[in-house]
N, C-alpha and C positions, 0 to 999 in steps of 0.2 A: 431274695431278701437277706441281708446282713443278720447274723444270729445274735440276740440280745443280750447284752455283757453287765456283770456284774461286779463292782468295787468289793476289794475285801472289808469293807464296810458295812454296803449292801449287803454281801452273804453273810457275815456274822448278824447281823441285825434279821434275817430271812428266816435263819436258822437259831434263831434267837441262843447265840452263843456268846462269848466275850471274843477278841479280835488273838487274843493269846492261844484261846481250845481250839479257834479255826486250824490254825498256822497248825499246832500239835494232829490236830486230824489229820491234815493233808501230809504231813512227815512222817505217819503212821501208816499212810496208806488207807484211810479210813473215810478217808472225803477225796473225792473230783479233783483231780491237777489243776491248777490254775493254767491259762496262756499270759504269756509275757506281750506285753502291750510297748512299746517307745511310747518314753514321756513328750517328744516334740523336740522339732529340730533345734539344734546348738545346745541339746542338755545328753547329760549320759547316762541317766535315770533307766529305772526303768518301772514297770506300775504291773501291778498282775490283774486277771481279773479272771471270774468264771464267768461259763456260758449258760445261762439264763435254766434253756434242759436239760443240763447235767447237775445241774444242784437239784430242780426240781424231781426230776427222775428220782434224784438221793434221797429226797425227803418220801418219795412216794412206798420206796423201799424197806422203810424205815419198820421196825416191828411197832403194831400197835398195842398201848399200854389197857387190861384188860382192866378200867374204872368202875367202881363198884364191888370190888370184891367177887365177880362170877357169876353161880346161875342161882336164879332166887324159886328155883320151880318147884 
């Protein structure tokens, strides 16, 4: 089965970020490489896209934010 691919749309919208902090993660080295995709033949485009489990994985990574203030004991 083909691996499910994500528009840099998509993953800004995933990762609820704006499509500008995507781009700066990944040039930081802070998010998943994109794959370059061809736009379709007779065009010289090109379209990036991630893969569905490597963004996922990145979110699963992610430190969780300790809400509430701690321990109430």
């Amino acid at each position: 089965m083909a691996p499910s691919l994500l528009t840099a749309d998509d993953t800004s919208k995933l990762i609820t970020v704006s499509r500008r902090t995507l781009d700066r993660l990944v040039n930081e080295g802070r998010f998943p490489q994109p794959i370059t995709l061809p736009c379709g033949r007779g065009t010289r485009g090109r379209r990036l896209a991630w893969r569905r489990e490597d963004v996922e994985t990145w979110i699963a990574q992610l430190p969780t934010a300790n809400v509430g203030g701690g321990d109430r004991g």
